[in-house]
N, C-alpha and C positions, 0 to 999 in steps of 0.2 A: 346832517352829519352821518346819518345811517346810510342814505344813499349814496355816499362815497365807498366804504366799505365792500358795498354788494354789487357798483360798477367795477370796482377795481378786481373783484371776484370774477366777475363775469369775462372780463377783458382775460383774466389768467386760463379761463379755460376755452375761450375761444382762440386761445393761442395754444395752448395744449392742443388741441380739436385740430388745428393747423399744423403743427408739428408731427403729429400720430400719422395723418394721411399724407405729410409729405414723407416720411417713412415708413410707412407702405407701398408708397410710391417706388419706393428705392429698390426695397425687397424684392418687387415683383420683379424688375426691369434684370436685378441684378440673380435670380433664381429664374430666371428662363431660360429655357433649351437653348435657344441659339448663340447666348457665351460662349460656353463649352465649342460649340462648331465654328466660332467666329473665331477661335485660338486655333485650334485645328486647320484650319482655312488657313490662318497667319502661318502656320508652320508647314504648309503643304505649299505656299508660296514661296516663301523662301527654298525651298528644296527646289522649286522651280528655277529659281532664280540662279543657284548655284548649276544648275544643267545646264541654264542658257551660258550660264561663264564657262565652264567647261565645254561647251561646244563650240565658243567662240575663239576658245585659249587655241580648240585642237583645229581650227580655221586657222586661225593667225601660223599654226603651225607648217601647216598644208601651203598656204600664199604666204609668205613673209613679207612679200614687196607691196603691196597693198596697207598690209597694216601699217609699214615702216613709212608711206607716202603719207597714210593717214594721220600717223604722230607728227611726221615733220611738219606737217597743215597745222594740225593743232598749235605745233610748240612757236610755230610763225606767228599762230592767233595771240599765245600767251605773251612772246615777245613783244611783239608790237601792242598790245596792251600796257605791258609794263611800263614800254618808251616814252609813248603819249603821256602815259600819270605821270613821268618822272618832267617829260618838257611842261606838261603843265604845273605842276610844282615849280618849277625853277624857275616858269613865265611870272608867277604869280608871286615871287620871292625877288624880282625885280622890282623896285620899284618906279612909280612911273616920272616922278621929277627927274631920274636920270635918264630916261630916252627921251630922244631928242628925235621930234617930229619932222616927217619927210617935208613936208613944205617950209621946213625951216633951213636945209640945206641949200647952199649959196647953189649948187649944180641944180636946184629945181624951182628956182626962181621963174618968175613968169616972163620976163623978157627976153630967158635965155632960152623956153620952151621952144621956139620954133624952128633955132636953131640946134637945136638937139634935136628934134625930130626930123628937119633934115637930113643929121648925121646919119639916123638910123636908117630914113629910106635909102638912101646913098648905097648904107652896108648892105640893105638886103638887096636893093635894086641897084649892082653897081653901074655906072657908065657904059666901062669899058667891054661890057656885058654884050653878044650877039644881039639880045632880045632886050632892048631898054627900054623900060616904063619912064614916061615923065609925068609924073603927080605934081597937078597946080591947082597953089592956091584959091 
């Protein structure tokens, strides 16, 4: 019974002991020079940053046609972004027991294939044509 006592003692301050120098820890990291310069840094960039937009603004002012190509690229990007989500939305909101698969249409039946393809060489390759291909089977 005593030995329970004086481990449970023991375990308290070896947790103390651990708390103390993870808090020291802190201290130190947070009480060093380079805080203070690392905010300083943070605020000397930003100031940078606001130059580089100001000199960009007073470019864009200078060439207008350049930027205005540039936006209209962009705004092409944005659109055509939006389009695609929106067709695939509306692909995905179909469902599929109401489309009706290509090889189920009487026009592409297989006995009628050869004769459709026929047709087609015909249109591209007509007869009447100076120069006439004849494609055999």
């Amino acid at each position: 019974m005593n030995d329970e006592p004086d481990k449970l003692e023991r375990d308290v301050e070896a947790s103390r002991g651990r708390l103390d120098r993870t808090l020291a820890d802190l201290q130190a990291r947070f009480n060093q020079p380079g805080i203070p310069r690392d905010l300083a840094d943070l605020r000397r960039s930003g100031q940078a940053a606001s130059e580089t937009v100001e000199r960009m603004v007073q470019n864009v002012r200078v060439n207008p046609v350049p930027a205005l190509l540039i936006a209209a690229g962009f705004g092409l990007l944005v659109y055509e972004a939006f389009r695609t989500a929106a067709e695939r939305r509306r692909l995905t909101l179909v469902p599929a027991a109401t489309a009706v698969p290509d090889r189920h249409l009487p026009e592409n039946h297989p006995d009628r294939m050869h004769a459709r393809l026929d047709d087609a060489l015909e249109e591209s390759f007509p007869g009447s044509d100076p120069v006439s291909v004849r494609i055999t089977k």
